[in-house]
C-alpha positions as a LaTeX table, in Angstrom:
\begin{tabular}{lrrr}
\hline
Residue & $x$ (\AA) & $y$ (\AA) & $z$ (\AA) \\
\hline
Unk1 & $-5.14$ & $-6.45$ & $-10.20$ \\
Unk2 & $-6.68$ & $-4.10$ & $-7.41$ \\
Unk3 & $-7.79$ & $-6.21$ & $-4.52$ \\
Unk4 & $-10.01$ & $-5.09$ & $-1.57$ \\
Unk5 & $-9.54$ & $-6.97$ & 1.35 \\
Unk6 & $-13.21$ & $-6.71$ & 3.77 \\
Unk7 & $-13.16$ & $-7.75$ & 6.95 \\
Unk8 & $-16.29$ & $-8.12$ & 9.33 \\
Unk9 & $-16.22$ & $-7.02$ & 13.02 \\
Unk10 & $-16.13$ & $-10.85$ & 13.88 \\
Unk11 & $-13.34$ & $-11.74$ & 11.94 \\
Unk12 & $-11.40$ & $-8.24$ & 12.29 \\
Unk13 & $-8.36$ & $-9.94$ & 13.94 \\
Unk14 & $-7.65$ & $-12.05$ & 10.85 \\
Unk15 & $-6.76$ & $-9.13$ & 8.75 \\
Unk16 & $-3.39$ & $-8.86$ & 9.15 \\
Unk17 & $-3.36$ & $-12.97$ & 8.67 \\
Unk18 & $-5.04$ & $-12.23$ & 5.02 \\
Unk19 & $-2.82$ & $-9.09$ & 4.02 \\
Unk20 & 0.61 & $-10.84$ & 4.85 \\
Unk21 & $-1.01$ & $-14.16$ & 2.67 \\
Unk22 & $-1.57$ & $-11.54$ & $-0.08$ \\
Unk23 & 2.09 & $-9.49$ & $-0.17$ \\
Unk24 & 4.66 & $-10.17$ & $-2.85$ \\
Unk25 & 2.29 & $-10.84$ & $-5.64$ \\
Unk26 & 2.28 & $-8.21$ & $-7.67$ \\
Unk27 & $-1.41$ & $-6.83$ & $-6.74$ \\
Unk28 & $-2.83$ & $-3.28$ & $-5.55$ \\
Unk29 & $-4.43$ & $-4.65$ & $-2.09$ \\
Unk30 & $-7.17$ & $-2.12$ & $-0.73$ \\
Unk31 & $-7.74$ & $-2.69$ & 2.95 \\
Unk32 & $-10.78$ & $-1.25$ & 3.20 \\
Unk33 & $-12.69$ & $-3.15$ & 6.01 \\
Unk34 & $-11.89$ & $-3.76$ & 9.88 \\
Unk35 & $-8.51$ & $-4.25$ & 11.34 \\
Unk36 & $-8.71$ & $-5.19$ & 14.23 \\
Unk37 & $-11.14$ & $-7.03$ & 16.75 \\
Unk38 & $-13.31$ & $-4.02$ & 19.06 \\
Unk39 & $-12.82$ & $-1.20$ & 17.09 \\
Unk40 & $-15.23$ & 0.94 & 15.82 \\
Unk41 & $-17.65$ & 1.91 & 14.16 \\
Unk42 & $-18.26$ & $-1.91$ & 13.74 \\
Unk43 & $-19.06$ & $-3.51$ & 9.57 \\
Unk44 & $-21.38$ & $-6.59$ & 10.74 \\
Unk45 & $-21.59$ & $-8.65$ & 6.94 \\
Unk46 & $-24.42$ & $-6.96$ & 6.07 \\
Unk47 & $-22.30$ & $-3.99$ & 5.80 \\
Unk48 & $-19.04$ & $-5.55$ & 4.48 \\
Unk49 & $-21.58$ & $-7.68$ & 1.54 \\
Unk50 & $-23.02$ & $-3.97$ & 0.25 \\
Unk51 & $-18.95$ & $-2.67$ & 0.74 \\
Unk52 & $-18.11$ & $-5.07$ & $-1.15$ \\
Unk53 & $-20.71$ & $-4.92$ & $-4.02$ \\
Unk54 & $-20.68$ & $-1.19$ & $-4.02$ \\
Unk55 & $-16.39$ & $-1.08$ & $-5.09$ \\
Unk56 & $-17.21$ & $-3.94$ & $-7.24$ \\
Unk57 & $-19.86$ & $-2.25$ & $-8.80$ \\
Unk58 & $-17.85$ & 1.12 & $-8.83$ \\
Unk59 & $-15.51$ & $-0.27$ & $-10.76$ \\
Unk60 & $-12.96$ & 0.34 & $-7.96$ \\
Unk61 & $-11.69$ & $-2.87$ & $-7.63$ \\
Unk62 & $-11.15$ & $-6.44$ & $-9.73$ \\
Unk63 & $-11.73$ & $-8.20$ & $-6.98$ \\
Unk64 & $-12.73$ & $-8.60$ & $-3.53$ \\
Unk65 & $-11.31$ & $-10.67$ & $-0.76$ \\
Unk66 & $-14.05$ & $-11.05$ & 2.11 \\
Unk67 & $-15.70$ & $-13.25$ & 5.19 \\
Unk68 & $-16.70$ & $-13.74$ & 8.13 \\
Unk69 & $-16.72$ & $-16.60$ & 11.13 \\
Unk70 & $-18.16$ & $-19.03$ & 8.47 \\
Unk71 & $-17.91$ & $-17.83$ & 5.18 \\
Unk72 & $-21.59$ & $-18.04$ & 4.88 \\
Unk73 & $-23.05$ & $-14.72$ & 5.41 \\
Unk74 & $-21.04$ & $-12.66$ & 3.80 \\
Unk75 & $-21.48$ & $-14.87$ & 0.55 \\
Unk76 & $-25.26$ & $-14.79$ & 1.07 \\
Unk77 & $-24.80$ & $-10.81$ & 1.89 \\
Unk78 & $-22.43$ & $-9.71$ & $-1.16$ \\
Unk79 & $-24.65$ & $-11.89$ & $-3.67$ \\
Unk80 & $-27.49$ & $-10.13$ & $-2.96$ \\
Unk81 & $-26.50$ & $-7.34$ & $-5.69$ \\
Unk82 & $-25.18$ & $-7.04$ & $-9.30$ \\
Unk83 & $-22.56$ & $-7.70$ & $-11.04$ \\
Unk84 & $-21.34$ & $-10.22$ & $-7.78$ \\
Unk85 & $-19.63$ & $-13.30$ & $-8.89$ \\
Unk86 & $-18.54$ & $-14.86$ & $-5.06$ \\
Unk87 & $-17.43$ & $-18.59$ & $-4.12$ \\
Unk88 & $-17.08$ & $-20.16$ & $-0.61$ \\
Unk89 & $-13.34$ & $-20.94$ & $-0.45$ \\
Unk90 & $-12.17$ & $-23.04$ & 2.06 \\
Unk91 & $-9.16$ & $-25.22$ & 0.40 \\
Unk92 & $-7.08$ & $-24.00$ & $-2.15$ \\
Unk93 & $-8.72$ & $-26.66$ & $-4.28$ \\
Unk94 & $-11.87$ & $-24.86$ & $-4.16$ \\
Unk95 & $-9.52$ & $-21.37$ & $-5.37$ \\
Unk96 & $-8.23$ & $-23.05$ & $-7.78$ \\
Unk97 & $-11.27$ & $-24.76$ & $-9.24$ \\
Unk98 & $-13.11$ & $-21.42$ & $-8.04$ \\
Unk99 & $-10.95$ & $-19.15$ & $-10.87$ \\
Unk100 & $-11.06$ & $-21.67$ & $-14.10$ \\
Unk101 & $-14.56$ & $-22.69$ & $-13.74$ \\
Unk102 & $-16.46$ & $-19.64$ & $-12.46$ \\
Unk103 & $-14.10$ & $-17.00$ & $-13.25$ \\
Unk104 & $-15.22$ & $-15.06$ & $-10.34$ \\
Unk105 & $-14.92$ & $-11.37$ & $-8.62$ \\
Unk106 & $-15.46$ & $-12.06$ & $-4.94$ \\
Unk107 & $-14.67$ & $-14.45$ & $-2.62$ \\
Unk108 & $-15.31$ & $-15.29$ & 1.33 \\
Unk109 & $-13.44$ & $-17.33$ & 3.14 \\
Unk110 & $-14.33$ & $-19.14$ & 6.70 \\
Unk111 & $-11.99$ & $-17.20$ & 9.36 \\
Unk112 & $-13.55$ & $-18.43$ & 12.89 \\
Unk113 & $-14.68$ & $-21.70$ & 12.40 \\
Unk114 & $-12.42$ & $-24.28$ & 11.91 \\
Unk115 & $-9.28$ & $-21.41$ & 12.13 \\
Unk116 & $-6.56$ & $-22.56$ & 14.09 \\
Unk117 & $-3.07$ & $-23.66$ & 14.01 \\
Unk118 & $-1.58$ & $-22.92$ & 10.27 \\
Unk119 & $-4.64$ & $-21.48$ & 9.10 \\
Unk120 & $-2.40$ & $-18.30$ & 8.00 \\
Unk121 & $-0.66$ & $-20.86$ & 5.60 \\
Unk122 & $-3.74$ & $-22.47$ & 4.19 \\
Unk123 & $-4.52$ & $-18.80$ & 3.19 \\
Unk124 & $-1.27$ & $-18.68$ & 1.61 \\
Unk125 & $-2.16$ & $-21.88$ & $-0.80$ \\
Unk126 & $-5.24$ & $-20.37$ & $-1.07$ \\
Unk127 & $-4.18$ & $-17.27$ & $-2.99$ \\
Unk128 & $-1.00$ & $-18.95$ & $-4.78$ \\
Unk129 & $-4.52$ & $-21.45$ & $-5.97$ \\
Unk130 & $-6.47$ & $-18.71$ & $-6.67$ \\
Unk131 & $-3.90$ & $-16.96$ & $-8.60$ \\
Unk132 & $-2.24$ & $-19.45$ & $-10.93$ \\
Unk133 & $-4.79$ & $-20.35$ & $-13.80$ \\
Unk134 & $-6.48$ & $-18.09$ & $-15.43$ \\
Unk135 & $-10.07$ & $-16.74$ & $-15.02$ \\
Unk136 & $-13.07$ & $-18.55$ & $-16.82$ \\
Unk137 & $-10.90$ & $-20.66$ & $-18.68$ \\
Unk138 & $-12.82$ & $-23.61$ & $-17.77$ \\
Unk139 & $-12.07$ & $-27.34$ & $-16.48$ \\
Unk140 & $-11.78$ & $-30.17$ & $-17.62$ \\
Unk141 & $-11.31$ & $-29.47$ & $-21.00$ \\
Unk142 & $-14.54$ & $-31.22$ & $-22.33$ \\
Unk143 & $-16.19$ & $-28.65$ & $-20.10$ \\
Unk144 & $-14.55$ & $-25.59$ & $-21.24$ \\
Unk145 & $-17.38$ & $-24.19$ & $-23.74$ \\
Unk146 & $-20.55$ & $-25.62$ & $-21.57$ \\
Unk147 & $-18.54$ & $-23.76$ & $-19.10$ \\
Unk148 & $-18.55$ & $-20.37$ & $-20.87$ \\
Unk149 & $-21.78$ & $-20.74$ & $-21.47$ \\
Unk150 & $-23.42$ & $-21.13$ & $-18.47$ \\
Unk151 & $-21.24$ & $-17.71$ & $-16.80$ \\
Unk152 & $-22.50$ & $-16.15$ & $-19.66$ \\
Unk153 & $-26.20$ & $-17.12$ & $-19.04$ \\
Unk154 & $-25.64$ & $-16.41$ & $-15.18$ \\
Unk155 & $-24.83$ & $-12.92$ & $-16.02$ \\
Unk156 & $-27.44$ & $-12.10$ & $-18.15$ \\
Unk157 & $-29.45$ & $-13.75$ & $-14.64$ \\
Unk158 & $-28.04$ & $-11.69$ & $-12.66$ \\
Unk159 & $-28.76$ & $-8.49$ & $-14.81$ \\
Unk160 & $-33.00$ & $-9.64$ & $-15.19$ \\
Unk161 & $-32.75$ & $-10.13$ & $-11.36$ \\
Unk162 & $-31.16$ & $-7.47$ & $-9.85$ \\
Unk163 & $-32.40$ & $-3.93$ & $-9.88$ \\
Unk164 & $-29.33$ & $-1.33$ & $-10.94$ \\
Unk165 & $-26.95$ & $-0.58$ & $-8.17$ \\
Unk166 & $-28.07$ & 3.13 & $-8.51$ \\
Unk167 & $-31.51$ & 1.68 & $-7.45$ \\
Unk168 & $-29.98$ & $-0.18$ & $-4.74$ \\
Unk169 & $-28.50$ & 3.20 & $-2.75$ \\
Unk170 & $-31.65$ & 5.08 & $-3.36$ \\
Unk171 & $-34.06$ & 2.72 & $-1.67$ \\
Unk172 & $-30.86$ & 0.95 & 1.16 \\
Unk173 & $-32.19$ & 1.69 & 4.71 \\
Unk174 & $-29.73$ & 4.07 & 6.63 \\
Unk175 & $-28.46$ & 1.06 & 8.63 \\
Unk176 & $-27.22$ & $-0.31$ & 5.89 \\
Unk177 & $-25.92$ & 2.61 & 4.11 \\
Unk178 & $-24.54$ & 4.68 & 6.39 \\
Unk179 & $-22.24$ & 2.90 & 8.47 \\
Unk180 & $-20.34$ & 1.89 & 5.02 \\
Unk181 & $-20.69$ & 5.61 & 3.46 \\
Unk182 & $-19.28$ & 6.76 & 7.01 \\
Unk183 & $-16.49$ & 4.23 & 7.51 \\
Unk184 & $-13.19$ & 5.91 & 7.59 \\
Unk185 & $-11.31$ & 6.07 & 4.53 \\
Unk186 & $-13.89$ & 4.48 & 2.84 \\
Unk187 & $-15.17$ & 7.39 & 0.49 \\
Unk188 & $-11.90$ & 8.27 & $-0.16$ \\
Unk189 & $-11.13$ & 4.52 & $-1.64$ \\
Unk190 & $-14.92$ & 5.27 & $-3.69$ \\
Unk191 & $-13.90$ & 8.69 & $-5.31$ \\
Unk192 & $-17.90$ & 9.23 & $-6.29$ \\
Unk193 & $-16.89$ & 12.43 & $-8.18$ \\
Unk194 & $-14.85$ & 10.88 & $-10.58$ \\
Unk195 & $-17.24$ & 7.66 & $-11.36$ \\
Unk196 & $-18.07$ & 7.24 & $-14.24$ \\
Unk197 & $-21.24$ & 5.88 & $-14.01$ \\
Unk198 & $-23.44$ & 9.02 & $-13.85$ \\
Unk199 & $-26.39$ & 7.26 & $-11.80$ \\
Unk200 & $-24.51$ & 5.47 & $-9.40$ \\
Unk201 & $-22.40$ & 8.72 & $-8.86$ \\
Unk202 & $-25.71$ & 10.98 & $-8.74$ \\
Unk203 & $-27.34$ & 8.09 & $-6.21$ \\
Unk204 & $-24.23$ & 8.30 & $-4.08$ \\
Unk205 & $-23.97$ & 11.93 & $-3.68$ \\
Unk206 & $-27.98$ & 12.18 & $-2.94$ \\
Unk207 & $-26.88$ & 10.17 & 0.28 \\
Unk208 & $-23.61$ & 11.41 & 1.36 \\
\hline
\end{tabular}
């Protein structure tokens, strides 16, 4: 699985905390946001949500591991766009429950509030939660096919609701855009001349 890890300029210095959680398990892990506290240019979660959406969208990554002090605005951010399935993880009950029920692409975790002594373990449970059942297999049992249903209707939701992520870059204001377009290493990890989605690609390259 190719994971990109998105960190916000608030929660920059818990990075390193969320790579080490994710070594040894077999995944490609992206770090494609902040590393470290002050740096810049500075991704506020307005920047790291569209990041986020845009590789998901791109078909660059199977998932995305995000954030911010809370948790709550980059889930609000990221889940303004297509084809964005994100839960609020804070226990690696909520992972676990997170995968089977929801089957999700996305999620943000809280890294300010409430972080503190051990919090680099919790992230560890997290992820060994997050990745030990399998994806939209549903729970409990006499909920699995309700279950399946209801992602299934919540996509097709998501696709009346949203306007195309080709739409999206066209109309973005450059506040939005360009700090993510501009981020180092960023385009590189987006490839636009080799998407494969001809309108996306053509959107991107109209604002490169």
């Amino acid at each position: 699985m190719k994971i990109a890890v998105i960190n916000e300029t608030s929660a920059a210095d818990k990075n390193k905390d969320i790579i080490t959680a994710l070594e040894g398990r077999g995944h490609d892990i992206i770090n494609a946001g902040m590393k470290k506290s002050g740096a810049t240019p500075e991704l506020t979660y307005i920047h790291t949500g569209f990041m986020a959406a845009l590789l998901l969208n791109a078909k660059r990554v199977d998932m995305v591991v995000g954030g911010c002090g809370t948790g709550q605005g980059f889930l609000n951010a990221v889940m303004q766009y297509p084809e964005v399935v994100c839960g609020h993880i804070m226990t690696p009950l909520d992972a676990w429950l997170f995968t089977q029920i929801n089957g999700g692409n996305c999620i943000s975790l809280m890294l300010n509030q409430g972080y503190g002594w051990a919090s680099e373990q919790n992230l560890k449970f997290i992820f060994d939660a997050l990745f030990s059942v399998e994806a939209g297999c549903g729970y409990p049992e006499h909920r699995k096919e309700s279950q399946k249903q209801s992602r299934q209707l919540l996509k097709s939701i998501s696709c009346m609701t949203h306007k195309s992520m080709a739409h999206i870059i066209q109309v973005l204001p450059e506040e939005v855009i360009n700090p993510v377009l501009r981020y180092p290493g960023f385009l590189d990890i987006l490839d636009v001349e080799t998407l494969e989605d001809e309108a996306l690609k053509s959107a991107l390259l109209s604002r490169i």
